[in-house]
N, C-alpha and C positions, 0 to 999 in steps of 0.2 A: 634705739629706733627713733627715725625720725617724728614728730608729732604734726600728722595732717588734719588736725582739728582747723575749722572755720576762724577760729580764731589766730592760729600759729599761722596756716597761708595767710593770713592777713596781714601781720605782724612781719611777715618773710618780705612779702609783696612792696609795704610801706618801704622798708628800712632799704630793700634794695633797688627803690626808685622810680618804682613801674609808674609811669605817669597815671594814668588813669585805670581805676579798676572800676569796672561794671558789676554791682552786685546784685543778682536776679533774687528777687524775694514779692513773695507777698506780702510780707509784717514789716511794717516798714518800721514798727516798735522797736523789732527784736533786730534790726538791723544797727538803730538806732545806740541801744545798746552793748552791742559790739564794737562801734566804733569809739564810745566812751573808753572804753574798754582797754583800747590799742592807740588812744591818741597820744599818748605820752609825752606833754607838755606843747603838742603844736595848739595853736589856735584854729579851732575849729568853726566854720560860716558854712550854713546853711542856706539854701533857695530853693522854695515848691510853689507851686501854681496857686496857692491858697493864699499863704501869706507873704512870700516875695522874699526880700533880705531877710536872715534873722540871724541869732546867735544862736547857733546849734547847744550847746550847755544849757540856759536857759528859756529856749526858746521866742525869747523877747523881740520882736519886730526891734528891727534897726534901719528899715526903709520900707516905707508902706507904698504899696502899687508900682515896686520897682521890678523891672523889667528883667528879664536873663541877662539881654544882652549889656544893659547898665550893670548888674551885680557884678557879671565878668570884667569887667572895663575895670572897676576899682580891683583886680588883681592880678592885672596882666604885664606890672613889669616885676623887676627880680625882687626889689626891696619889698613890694605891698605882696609876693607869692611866698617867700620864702617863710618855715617854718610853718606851714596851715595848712591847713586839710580843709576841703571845698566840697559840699556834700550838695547833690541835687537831685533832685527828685520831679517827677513831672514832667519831662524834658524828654521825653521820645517824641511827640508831635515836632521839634525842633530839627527833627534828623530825618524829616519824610522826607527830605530831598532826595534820600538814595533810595525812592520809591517812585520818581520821575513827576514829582510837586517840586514845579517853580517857587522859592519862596525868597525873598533877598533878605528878610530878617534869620530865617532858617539857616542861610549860607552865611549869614555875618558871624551868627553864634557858633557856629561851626568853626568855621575859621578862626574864631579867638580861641574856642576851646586847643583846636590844634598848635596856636602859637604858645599858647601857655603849659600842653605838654612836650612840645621841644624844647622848653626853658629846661625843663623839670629834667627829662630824657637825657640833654647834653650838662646835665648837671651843676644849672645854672642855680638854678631854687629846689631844696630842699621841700620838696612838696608831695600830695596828692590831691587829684581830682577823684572823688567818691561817688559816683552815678545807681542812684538805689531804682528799679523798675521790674516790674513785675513780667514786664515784655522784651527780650532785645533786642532792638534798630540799632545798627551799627552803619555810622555813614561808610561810604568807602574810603574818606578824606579822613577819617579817624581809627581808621581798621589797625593800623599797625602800632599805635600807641595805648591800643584797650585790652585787658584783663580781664576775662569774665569771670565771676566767682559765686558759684551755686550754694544759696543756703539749704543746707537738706530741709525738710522736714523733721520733725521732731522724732528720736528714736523712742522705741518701746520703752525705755527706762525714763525717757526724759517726759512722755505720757503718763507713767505711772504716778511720775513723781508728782505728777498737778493734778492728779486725781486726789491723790493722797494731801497735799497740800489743801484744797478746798474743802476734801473731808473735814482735813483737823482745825483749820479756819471754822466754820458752821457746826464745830463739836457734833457733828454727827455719830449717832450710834455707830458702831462699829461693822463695818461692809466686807460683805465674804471675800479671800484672797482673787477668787476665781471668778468672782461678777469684777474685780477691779481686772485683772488679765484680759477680762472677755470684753469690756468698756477699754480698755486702751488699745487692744487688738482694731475694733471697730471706729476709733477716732484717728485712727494714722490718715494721715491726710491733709487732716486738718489743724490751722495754727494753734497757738496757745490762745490766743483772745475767742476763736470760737469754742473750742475746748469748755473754755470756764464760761461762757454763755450757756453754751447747753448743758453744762451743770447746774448753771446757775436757775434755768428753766426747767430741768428735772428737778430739782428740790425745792423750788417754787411751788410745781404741782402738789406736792403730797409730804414733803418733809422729809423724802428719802430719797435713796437711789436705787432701784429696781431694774430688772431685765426687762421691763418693759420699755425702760427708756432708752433701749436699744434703737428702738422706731425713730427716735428724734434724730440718732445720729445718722441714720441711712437717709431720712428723707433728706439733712443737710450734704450731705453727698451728692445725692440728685438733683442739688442747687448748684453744688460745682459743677458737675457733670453739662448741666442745662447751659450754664456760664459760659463754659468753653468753645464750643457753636462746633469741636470736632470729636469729643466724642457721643456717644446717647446709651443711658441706661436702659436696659431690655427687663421688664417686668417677668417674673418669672410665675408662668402655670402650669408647663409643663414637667412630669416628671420621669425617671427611667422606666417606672411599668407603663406609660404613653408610647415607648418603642415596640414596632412588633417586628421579634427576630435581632440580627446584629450580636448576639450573643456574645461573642469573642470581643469589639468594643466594650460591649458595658461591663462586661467583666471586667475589661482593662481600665477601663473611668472609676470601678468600685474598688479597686486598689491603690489607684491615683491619690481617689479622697481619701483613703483613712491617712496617707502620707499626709497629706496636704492640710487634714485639717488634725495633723499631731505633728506639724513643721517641727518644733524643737526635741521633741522625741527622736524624730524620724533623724535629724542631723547629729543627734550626738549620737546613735546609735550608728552611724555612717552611710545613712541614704541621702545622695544628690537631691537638691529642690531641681523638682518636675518643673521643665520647660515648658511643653506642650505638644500638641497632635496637628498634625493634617489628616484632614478627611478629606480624600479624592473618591473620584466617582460621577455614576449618573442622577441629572438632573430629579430631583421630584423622591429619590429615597432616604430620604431622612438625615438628610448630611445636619443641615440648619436645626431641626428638630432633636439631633442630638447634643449638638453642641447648646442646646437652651437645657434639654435633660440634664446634663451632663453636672452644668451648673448645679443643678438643684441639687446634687445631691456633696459639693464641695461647701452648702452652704455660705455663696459670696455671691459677692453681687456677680450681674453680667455685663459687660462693655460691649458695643458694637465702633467696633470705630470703620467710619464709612473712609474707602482711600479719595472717592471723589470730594470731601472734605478737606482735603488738604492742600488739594491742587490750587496757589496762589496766582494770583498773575504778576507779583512784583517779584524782582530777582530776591531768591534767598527766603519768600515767604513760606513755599511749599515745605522746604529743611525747619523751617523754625516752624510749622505746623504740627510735624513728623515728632521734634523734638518736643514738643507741648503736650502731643499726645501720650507717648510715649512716659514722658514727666508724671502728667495726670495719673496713667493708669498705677505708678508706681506708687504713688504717693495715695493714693486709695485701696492699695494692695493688703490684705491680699484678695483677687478679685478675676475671674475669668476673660478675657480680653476676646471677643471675636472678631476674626476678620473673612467675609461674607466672598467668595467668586474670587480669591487674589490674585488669579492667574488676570485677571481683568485688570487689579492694581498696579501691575507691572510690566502688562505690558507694552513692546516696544525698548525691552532694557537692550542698551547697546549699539542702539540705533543714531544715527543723527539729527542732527534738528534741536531746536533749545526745548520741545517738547519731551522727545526720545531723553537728552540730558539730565535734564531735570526728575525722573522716572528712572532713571540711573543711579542719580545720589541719591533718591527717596529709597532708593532699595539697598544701595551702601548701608548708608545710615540704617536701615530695619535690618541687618545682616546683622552689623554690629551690636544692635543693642539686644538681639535675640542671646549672641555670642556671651555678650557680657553680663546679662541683669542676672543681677542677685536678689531681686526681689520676688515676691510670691504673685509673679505675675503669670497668670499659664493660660498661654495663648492657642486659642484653637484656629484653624485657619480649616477649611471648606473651598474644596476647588471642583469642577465639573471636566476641567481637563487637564491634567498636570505635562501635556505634549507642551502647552502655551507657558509652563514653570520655568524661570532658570536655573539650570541644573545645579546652581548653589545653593539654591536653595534645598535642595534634595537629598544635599552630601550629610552622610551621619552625623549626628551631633547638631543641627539645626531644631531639630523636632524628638520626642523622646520615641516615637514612631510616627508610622504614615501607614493608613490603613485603606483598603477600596470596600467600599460598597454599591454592591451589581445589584441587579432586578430580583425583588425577594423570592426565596424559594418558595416550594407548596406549602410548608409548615409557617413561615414568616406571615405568607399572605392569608392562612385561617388566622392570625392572630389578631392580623391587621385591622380584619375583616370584625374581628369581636371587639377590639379597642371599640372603631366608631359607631359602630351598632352598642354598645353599651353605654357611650359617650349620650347619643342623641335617643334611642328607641331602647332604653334596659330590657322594658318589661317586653320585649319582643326578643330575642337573644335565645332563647329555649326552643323557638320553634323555629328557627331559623337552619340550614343545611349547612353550616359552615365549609362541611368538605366539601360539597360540593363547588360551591362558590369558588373556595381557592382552587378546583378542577378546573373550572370556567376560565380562568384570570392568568394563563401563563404569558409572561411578556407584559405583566401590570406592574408598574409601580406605585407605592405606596402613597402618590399624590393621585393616581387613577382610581385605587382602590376606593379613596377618601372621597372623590367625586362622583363614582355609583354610589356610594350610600347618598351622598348628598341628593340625588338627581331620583336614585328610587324612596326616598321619604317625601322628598319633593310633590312627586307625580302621586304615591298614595296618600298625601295630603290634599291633592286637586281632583283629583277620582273620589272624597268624600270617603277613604276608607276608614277602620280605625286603628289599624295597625297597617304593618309592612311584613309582606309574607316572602321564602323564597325566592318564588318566582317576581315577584315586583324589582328584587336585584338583580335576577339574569335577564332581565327587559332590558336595565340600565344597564349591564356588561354588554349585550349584544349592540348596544347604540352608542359605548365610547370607543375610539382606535386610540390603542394605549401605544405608550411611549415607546415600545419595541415594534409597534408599525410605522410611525414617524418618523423614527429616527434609526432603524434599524441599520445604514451601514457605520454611521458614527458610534453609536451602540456594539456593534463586531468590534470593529477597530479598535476603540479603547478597550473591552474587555480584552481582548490579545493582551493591550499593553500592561494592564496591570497583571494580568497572568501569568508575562513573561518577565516584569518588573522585581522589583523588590519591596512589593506591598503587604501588607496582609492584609488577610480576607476580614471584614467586618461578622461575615456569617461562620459561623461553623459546618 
């Protein structure tokens, strides 16, 4: 069996010539190291924005405040390229040209770069050009000469292994198997240098390692997170008894989790890792409030990834946004991904215009990576009209289900009704008429619901009273026009569809 270790395509890539390999990392250490690794007698030269020239082995300056495009000049014919390996770092600012920045020092580096992997190409010089970047700009004057090659993240073994490593470094007592599983589960994500940081700041504090310093690792998450500018951390305070009604979801989310959070059980036993849900349906019943629920109870984080985030204005920025995101979630997984209205994200698929196009490959690209991750990313998506979906999205095997939730029944809405009344006014709740209320309320939704009580506590707050009775609610039901008077033929129409759909019903 062949060996696709990072280091074997490496090794493959070198010997058979590829001019220039792109390799996407954040560690630039552990890149660093790999390339030690695989240089096999070439001489190896360095150049970053820090220090300029240097000798990659040693890292010894060999020309101070020298330039890219100087460094490149000393290796651009056969005899000075031949047998070396040319490693550079910092060097995406150089390639904004294919971002529509005029720049004549950009276009020169550019251009050397490309004649020195023609050399390399037409097998003039035994070479490689090593491009280490966190981000990838690819000019289009270099498209066809570049190799991109993704460092994973660190696998669960390879976490364990540096947990374990820094334990038996600081001879620490000896640490339960299950706090080291539940500490490396929580650090995927993140590299090895932060890794042994926040070990090193957990046993600073106290001389041990504790389930408490579980906090440190999530809140270092939410620095990535913040980092990224596309996706955003969702703080979680909702939980599945905050639903009222929907029975048949949360039933279905409380089967999800015990999969989800017994992954390795669950697969060697031969259950599929959970893809995700769509939740279609009308506005204001608990689509968004579920999928925050839903979390709570997979204990993982929550992602929102907003799609108006990703929309670039330079060609190719949108796909490498998509692909960032997408990157992230994985690399933080396992973790809930929401994505909020997508019927909004997408549309326009198929249309023309570089607008329409662009909204095309953004939905290629999310197709495929739903199609293909293996990772414990489980996506919930939230739509108000799935008429505006494309229907590939909708074909089996995209979503592990797709479920509708309609206007809550009369049982849903007494529930509803006791959530926020126990939420804001507890000690009012025993005298209150709950049947009645949901008598009053048909054609409410559970964001109208939430707004009578808002609006009758309100009002017996400013009438000086000291509670909220009854009738202070049906004041507030007779002065809101719920969601089924607004919007009542949009309302018809979609309930037909998912009735005669292939949905299920969220309620029983």
């Amino acid at each position: 069996m062949k060996d696709n270790s990072i280091k074997s395509k490496l090794m493959r890539y070198m010997d058979a010539g590829f001019p220039i390999i792109y390799i996407n990392t954040f560690e630039e250490d552990k890149a660093d190291d790999l390339i030690r690794s695989v240089s096999r007698g070439r001489e190896v030269y360095e150049w970053n924005g820090t220090c300029g020239y240097m000798d990659f082995q040693t890292k010894a300056p060999m020309m101070e405040d020298c330039s890219l495009e100087y460094m490149l000049d000393q290796h651009r014919t056969v005899d000075t390229l031949d047998r070396q390996a040319i490693v550079l770092k910092d060097v995406t600012p150089f390639f904004e040209d294919s971002k529509g920045v005029v720049n004549p020092e950009n276009a020169r580096v550019v251009s050397k770069l490309k004649g020195m992997a023609r050399m390399i190409n037409q097998g003039m010089a035994d070479a490689t050009i090593l491009i280490i970047a966190r981000t990838i700009v690819i000019p289009p004057e270099l498209d066809n000469y570049i190799t991109i090659l993704e460092m994973e993240p660190l696998s669960d073994a390879e976490i364990r292994d540096v947990i374990r490593t820094f334990i038996s470094d600081n001879r620490m007592r000896m640490v339960r198997e299950e706090l080291i599983e539940e500490m490396a589960m929580a650090f995927k994500g993140l590299t090895e240098f932060e890794i042994n940081n926040l070990l090193a700041l957990s046993y600073a504090q106290d001389g041990e390692l504790t389930r408490s310093d579980l906090k440190l690792i999530f809140d270092q998450k939410q620095q990535m997170i913040r980092k990224s500018g596309i996706l955003e951390m969702i703080p979680l305070k909702e939980t599945i008894d905050d639903i009222g009604g929907l029975e048949n979801l949360k039933t279905w989310f409380r089967r999800k989790a015990k999969v989800y959070k017994n992954l390795n059980k669950a697969e060697a036993f031969g259950v599929d890792m959970p893809k995700g849900v769509l939740i279609a349906g009308i506005s204001g019943c608990g689509k968004s409030l579920t999928a925050k629920a839903a979390t709570s109870l997979f204990e993982v984080p929550l992602l929102r990834l907003d799609m108006g985030r990703l929309m670039g204005k330079y060609v190719g920025e949108s796909e490498e946004n998509m692909r960032k995101a997408t990157a992230l979630a994985e690399a933080i997984s396992p973790c809930v991904l929401w994505i909020d209205e997508i019927e909004k994200a997408f549309a326009g698929i198929g249309g023309t215009g570089g607008g329409a196009e662009v909204t095309t490959r953004l939905f290629g690209n999310f197709l495929t990576w739903m199609q293909e991750k293996r990772s414990p990313v489980f996506v919930v998506a939230t739509a108000n009209d799935v008429t505006k979906l494309p229907p590939e999205l909708l074909r089996k095997g995209r979503f592990d289900e797709i479920f509708y939730v309609g206007l809550p029944k009369k049982g849903e809405r007494r529930r509803i009704f006791e959530i926020h009344i126990q939420k804001r006014r507890p000690q009012d709740l025993a005298a209150i008429d709950l049947n009645e209320l949901a008598a009053k309320t048909e054609g409410f939704s559970g964001a109208d619901i939430e707004g009578v009580i808002k609006d009758a506590i309100e009002s017996a707050f400013a009438d000086d009273k000291d509670r909220i009775q009854t009738q202070d609610v049906l004041t507030a039901i007779r002065n809101t026009h719920s969601l089924s008077e607004i919007m009542k033929e949009d309302l018809d129409r979609l309930a037909k569809i998912y009735e005669t759909g292939n949905f299920k019903n969220a309620s029983k």
